[in-house]
PDB file as gemmi writes it, atoms N, CA and C in Angstrom:
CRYST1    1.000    1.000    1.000  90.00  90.00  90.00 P 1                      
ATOM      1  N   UNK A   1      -3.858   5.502  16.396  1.00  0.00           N  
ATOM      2  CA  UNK A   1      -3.688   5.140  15.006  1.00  0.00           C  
ATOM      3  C   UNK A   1      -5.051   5.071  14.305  1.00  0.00           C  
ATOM      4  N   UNK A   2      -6.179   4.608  14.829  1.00  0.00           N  
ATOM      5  CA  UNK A   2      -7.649   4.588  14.036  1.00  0.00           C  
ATOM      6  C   UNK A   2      -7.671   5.836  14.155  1.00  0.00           C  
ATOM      7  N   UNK A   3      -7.756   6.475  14.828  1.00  0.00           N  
ATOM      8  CA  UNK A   3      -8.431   8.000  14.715  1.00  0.00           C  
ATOM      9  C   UNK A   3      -7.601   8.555  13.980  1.00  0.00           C  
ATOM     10  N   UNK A   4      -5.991   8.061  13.802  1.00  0.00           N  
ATOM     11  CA  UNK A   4      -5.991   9.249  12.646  1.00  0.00           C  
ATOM     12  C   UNK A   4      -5.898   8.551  11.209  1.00  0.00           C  
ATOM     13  N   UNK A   5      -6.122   7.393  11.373  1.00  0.00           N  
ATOM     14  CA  UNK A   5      -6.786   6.901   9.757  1.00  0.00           C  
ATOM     15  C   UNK A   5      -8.350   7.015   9.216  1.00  0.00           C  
ATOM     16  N   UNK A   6      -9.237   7.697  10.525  1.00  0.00           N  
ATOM     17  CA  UNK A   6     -10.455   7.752  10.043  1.00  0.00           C  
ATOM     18  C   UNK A   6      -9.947   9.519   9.814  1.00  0.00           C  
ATOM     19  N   UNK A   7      -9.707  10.327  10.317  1.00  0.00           N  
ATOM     20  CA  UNK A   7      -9.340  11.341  10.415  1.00  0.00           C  
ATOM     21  C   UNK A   7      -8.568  11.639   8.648  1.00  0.00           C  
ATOM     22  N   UNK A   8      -8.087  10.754   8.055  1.00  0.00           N  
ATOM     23  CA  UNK A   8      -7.394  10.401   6.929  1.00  0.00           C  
ATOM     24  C   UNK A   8      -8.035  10.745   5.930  1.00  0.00           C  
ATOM     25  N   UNK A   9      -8.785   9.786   6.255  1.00  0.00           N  
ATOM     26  CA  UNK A   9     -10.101   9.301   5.364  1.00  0.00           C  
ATOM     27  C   UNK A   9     -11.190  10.168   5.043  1.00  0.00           C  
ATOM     28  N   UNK A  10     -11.396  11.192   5.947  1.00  0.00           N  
ATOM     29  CA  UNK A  10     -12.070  11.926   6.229  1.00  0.00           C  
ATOM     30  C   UNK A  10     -11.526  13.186   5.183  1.00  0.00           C  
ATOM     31  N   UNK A  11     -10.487  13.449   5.061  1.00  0.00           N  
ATOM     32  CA  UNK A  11      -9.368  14.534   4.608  1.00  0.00           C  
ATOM     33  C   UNK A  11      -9.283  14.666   3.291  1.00  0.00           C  
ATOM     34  N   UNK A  12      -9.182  12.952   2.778  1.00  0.00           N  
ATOM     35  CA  UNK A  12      -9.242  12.518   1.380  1.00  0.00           C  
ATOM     36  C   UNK A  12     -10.591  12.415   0.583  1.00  0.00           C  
ATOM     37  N   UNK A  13     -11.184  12.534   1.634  1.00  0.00           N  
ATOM     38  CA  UNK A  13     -13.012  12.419   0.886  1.00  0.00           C  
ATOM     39  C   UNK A  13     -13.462  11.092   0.756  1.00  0.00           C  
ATOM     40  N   UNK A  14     -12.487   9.838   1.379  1.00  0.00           N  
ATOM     41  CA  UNK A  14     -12.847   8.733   1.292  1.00  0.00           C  
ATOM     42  C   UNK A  14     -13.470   8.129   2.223  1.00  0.00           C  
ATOM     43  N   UNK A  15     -13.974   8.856   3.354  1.00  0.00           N  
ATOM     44  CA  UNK A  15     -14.663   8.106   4.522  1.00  0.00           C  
ATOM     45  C   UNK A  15     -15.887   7.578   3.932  1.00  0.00           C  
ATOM     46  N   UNK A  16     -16.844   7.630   3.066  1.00  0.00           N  
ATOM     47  CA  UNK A  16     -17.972   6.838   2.708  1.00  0.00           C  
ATOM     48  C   UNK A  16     -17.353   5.553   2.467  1.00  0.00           C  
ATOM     49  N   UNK A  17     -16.463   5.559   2.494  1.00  0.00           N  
ATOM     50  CA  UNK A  17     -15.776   4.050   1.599  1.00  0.00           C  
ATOM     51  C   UNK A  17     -14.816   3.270   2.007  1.00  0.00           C  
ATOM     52  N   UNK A  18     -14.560   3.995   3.461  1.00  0.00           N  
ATOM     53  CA  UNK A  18     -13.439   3.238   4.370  1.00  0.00           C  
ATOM     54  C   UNK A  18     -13.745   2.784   5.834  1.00  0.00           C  
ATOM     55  N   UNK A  19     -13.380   1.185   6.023  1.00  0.00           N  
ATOM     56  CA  UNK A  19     -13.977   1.082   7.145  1.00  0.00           C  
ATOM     57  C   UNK A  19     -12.855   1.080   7.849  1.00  0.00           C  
ATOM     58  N   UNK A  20     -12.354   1.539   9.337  1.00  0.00           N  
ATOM     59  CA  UNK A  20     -11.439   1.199   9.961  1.00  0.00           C  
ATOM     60  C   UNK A  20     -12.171   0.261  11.472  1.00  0.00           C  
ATOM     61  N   UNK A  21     -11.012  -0.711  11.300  1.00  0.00           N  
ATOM     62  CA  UNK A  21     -11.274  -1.868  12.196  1.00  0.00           C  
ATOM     63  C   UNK A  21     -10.038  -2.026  13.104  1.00  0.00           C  
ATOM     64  N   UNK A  22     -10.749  -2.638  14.034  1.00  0.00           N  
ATOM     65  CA  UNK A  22      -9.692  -3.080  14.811  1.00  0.00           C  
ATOM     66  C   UNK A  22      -9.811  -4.480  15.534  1.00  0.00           C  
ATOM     67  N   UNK A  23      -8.942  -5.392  15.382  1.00  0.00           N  
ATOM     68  CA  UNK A  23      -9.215  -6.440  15.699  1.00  0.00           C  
ATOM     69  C   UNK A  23      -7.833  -7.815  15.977  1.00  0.00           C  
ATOM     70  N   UNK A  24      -8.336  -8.755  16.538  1.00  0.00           N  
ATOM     71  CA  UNK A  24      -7.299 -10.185  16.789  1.00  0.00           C  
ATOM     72  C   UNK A  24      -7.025 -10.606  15.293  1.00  0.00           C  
ATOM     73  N   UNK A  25      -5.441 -10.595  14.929  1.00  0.00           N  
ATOM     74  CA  UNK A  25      -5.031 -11.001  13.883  1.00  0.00           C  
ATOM     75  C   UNK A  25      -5.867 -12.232  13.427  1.00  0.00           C  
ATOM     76  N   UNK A  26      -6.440 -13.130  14.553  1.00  0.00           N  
ATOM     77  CA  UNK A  26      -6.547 -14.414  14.720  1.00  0.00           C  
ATOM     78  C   UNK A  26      -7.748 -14.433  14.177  1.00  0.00           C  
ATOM     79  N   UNK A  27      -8.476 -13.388  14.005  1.00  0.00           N  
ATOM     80  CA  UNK A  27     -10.271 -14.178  14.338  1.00  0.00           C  
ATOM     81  C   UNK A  27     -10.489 -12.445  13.648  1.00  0.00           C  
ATOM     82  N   UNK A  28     -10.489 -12.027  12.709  1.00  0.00           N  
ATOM     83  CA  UNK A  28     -10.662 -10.648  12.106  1.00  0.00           C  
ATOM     84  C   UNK A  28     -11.957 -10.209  11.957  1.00  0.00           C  
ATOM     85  N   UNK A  29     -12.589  -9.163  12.173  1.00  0.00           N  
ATOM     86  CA  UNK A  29     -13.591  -8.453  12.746  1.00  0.00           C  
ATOM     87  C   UNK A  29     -15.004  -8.358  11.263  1.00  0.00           C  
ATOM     88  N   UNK A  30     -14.593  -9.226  10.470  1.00  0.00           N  
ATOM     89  CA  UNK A  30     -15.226  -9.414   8.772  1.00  0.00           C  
ATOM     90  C   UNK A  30     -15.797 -10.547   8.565  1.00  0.00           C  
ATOM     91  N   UNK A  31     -16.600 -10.472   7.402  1.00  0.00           N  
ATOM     92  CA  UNK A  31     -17.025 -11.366   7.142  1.00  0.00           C  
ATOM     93  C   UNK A  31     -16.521 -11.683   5.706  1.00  0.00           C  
ATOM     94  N   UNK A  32     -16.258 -12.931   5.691  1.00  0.00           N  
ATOM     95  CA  UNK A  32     -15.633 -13.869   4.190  1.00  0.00           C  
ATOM     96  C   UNK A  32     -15.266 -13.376   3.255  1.00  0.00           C  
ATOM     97  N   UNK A  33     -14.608 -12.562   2.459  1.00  0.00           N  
ATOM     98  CA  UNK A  33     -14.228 -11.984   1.575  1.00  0.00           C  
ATOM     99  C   UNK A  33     -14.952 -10.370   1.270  1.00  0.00           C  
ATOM    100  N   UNK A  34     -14.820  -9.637   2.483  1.00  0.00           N  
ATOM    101  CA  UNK A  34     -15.152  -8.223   2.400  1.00  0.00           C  
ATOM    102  C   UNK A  34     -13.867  -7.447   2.648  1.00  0.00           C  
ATOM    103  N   UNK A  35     -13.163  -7.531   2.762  1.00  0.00           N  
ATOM    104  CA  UNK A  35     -11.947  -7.205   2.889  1.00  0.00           C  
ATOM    105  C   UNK A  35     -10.719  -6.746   1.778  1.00  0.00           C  
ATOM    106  N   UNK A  36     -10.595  -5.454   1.340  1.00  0.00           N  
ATOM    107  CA  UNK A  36      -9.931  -4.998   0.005  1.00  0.00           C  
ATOM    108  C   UNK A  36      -8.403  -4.462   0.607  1.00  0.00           C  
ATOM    109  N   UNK A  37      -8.121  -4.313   1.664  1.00  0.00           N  
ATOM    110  CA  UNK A  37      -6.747  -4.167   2.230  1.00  0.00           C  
ATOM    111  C   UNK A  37      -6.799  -4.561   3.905  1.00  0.00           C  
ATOM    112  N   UNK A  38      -5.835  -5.598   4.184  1.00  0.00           N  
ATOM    113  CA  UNK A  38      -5.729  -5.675   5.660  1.00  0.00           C  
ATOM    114  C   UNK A  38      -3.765  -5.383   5.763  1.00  0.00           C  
ATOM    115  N   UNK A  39      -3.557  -4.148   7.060  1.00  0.00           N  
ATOM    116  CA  UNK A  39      -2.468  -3.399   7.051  1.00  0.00           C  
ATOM    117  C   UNK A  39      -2.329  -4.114   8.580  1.00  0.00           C  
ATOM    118  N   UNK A  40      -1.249  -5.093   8.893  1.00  0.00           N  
ATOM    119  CA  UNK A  40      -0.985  -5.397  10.166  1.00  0.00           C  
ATOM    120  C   UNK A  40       0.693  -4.584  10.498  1.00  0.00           C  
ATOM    121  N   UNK A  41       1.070  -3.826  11.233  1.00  0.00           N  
ATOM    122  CA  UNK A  41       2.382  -3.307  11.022  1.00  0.00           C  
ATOM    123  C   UNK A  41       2.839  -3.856  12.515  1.00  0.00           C  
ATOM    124  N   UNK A  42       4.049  -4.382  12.220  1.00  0.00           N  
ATOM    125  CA  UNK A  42       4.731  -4.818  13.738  1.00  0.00           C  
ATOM    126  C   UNK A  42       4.018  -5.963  14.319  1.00  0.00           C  
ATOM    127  N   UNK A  43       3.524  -6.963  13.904  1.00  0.00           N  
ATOM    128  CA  UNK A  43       2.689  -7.935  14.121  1.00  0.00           C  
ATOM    129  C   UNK A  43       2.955  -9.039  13.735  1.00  0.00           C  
ATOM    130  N   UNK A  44       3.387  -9.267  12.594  1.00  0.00           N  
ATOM    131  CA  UNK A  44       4.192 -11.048  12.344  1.00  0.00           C  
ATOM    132  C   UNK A  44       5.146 -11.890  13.081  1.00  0.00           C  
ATOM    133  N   UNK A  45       6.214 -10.607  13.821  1.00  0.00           N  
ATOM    134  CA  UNK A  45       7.301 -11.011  14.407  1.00  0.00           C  
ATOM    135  C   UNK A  45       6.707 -11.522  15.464  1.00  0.00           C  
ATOM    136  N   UNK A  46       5.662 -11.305  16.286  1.00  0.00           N  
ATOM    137  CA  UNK A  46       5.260 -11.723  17.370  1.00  0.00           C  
ATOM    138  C   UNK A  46       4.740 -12.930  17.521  1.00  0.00           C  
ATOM    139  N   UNK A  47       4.840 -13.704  16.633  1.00  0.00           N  
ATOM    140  CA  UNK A  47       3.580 -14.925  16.350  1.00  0.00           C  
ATOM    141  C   UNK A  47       4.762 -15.812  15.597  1.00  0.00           C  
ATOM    142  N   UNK A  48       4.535 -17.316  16.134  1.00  0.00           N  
ATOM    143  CA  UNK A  48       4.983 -18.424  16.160  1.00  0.00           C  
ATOM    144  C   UNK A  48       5.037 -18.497  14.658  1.00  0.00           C  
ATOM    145  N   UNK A  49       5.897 -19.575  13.697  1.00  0.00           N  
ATOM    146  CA  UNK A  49       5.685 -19.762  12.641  1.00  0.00           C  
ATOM    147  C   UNK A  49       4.056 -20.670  11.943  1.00  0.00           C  
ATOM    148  N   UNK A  50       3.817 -21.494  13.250  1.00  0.00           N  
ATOM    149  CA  UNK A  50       2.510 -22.088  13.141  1.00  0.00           C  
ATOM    150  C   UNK A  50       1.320 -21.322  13.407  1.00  0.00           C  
ATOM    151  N   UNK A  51       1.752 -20.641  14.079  1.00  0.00           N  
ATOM    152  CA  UNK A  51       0.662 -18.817  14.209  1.00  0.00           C  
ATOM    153  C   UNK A  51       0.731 -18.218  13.287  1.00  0.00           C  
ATOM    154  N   UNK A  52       1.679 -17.596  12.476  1.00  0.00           N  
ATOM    155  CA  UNK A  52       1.804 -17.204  11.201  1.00  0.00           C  
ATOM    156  C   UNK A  52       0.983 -17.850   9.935  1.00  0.00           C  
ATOM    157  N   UNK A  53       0.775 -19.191  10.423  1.00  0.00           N  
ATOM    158  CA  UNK A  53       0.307 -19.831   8.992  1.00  0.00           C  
ATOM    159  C   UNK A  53      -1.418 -20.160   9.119  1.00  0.00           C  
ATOM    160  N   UNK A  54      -1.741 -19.637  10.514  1.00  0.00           N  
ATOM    161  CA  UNK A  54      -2.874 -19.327  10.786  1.00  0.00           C  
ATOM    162  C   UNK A  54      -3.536 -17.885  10.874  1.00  0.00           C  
ATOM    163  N   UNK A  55      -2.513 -17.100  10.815  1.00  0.00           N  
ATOM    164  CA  UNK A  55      -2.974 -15.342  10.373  1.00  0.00           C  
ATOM    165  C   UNK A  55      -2.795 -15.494   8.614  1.00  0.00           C  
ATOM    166  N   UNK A  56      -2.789 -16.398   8.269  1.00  0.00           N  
ATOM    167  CA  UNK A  56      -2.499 -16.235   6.478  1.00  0.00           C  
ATOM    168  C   UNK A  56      -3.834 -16.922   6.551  1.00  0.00           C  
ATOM    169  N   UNK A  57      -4.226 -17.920   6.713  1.00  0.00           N  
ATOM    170  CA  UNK A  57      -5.885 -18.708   6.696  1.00  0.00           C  
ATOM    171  C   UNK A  57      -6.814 -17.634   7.085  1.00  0.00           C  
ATOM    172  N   UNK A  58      -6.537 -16.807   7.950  1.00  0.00           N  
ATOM    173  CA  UNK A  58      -7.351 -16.029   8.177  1.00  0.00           C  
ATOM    174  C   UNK A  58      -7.215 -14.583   7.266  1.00  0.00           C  
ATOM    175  N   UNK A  59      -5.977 -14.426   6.570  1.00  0.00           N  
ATOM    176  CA  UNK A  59      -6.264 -13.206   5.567  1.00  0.00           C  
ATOM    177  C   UNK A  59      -6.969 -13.679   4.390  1.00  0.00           C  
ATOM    178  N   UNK A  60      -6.384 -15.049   4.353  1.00  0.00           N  
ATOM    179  CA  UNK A  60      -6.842 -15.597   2.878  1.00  0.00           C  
ATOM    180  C   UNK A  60      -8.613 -15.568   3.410  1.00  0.00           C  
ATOM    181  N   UNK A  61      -9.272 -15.602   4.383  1.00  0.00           N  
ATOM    182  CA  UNK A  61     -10.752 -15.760   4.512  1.00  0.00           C  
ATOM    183  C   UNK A  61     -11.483 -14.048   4.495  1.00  0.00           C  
ATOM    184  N   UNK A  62     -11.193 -13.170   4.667  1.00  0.00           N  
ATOM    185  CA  UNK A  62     -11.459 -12.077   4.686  1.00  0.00           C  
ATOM    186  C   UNK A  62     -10.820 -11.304   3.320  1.00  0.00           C  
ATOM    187  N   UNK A  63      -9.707 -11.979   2.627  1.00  0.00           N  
ATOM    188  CA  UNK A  63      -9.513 -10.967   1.275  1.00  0.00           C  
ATOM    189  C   UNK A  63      -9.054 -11.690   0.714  1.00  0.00           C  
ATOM    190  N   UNK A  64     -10.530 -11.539  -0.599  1.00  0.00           N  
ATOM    191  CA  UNK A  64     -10.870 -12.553  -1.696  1.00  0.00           C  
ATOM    192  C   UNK A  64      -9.497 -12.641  -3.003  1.00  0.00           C  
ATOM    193  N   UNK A  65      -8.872 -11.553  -2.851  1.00  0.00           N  
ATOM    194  CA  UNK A  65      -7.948 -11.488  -3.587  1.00  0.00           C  
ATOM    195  C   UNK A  65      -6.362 -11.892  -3.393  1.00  0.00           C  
ATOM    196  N   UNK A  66      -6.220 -12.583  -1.679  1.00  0.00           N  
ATOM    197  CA  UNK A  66      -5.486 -13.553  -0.852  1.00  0.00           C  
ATOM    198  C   UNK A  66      -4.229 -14.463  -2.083  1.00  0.00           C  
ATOM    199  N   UNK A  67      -5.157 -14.970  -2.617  1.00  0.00           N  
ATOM    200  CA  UNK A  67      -4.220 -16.290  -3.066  1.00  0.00           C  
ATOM    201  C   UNK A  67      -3.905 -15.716  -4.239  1.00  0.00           C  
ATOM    202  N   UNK A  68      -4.115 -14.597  -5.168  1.00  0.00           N  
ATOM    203  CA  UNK A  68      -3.397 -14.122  -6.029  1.00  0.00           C  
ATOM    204  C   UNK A  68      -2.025 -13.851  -5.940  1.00  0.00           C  
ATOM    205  N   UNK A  69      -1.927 -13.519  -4.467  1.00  0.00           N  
ATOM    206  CA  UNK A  69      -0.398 -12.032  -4.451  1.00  0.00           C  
ATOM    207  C   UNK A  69       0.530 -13.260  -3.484  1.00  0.00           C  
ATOM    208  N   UNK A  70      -0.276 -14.432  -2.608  1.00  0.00           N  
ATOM    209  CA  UNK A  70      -0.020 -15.232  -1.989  1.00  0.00           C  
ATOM    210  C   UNK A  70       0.003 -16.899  -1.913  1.00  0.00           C  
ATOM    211  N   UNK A  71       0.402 -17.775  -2.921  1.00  0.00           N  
ATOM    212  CA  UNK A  71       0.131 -18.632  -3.383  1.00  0.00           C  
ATOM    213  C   UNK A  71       0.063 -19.553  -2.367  1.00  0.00           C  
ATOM    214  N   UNK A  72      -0.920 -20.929  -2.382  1.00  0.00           N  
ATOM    215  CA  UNK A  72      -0.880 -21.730  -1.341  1.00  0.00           C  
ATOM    216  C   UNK A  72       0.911 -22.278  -1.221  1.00  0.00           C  
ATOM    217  N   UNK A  73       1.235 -22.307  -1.917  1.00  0.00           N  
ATOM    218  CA  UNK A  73       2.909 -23.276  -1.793  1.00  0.00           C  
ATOM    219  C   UNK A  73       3.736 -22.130  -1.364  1.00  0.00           C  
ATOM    220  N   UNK A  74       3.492 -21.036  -1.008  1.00  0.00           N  
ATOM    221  CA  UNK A  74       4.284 -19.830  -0.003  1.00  0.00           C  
ATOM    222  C   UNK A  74       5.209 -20.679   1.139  1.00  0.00           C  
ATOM    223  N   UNK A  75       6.214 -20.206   1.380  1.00  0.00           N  
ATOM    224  CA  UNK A  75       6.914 -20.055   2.390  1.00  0.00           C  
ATOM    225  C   UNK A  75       6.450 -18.752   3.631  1.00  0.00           C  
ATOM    226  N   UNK A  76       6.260 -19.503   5.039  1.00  0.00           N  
ATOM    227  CA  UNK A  76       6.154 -18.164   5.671  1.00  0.00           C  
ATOM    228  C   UNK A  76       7.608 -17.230   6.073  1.00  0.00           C  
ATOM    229  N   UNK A  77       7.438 -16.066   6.058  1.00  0.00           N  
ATOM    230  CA  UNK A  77       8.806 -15.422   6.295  1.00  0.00           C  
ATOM    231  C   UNK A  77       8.291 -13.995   6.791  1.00  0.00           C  
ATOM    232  N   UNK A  78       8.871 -13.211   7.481  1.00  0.00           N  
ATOM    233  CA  UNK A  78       8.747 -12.282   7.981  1.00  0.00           C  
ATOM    234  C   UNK A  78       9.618 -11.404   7.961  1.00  0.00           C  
ATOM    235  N   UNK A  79       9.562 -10.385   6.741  1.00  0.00           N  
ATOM    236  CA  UNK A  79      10.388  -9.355   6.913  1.00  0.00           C  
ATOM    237  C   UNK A  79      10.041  -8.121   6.954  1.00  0.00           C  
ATOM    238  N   UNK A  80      10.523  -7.160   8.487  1.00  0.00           N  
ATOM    239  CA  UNK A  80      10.058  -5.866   8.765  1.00  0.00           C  
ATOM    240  C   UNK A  80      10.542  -5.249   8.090  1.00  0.00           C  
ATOM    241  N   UNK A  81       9.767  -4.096   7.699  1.00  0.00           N  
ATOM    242  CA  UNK A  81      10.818  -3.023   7.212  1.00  0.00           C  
ATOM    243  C   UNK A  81      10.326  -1.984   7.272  1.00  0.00           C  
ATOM    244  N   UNK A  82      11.234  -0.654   7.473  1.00  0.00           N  
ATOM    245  CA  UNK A  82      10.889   0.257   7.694  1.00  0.00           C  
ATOM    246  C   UNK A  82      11.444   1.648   6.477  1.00  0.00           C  
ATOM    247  N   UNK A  83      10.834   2.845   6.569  1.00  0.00           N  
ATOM    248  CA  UNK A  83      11.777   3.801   5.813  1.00  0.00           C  
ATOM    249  C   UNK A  83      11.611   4.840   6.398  1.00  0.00           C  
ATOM    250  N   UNK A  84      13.201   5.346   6.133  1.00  0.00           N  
ATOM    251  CA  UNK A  84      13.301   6.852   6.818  1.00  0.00           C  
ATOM    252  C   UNK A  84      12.598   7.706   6.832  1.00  0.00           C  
ATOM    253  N   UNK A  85      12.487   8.178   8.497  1.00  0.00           N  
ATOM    254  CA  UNK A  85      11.266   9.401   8.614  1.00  0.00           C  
ATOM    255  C   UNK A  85       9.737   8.276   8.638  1.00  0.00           C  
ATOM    256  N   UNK A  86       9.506   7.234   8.808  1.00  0.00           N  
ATOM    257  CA  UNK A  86       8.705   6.620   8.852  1.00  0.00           C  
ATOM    258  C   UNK A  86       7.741   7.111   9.989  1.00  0.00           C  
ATOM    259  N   UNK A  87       8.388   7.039  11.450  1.00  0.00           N  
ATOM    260  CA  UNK A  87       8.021   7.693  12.503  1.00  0.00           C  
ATOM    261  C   UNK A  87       6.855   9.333  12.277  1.00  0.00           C  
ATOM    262  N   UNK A  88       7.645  10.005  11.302  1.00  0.00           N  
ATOM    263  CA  UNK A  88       6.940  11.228  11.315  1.00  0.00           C  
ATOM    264  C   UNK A  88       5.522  11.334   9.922  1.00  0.00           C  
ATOM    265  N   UNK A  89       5.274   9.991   9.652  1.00  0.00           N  
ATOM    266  CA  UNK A  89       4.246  10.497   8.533  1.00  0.00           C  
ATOM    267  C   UNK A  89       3.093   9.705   8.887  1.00  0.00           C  
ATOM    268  N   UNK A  90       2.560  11.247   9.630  1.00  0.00           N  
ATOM    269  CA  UNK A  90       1.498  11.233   9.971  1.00  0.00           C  
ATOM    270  C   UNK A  90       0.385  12.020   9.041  1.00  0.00           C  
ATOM    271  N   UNK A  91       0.397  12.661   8.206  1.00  0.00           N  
ATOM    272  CA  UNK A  91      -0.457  13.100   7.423  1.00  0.00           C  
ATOM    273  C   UNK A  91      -1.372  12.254   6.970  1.00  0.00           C  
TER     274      UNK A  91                                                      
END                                                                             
């Protein structure tokens, strides 16, 4: 999956400007508000509701724009979702 999002990036002309990381939901690979998109897919369901509310402390610390889209008085909830042909878009 990194290689083909740097591979992506690369395609789009955006690799000067994209970092791909990889890292523990828990403890994220950034420093304090450098962070303009974090993409976790298949990853909430796995984690306790009190784990959950500690991967949100930790998005809210890496992306400064956190508590806009995510208000502190949130409910945690976890809903997957997927869309057809999801599997095949790899471009």
């Amino acid at each position: 999956m990194l290689t083909r999002a740097r591979q992506r990036a690369v395609r789009e002309g955006t690799s000067e400007h994209v970092d791909v990381l990889v890292g523990d939901a828990r403890s994220l690979p950034a420093r304090n508000h450098t962070v303009d998109i974090a993409f976790m897919e298949g990853t909430l369901e796995l984690f306790s509701e009190a784990e959950m509310s500690g991967l949100v402390r930790e998005l809210e610390r890496v992306l400064p724009a956190l508590k806009r889209v995510l208000p502190e008085d949130a409910r945690n909830g976890v809903a997957p979702m997927e869309w057809a042909g999801a599997e095949n878009d790899l471009s």
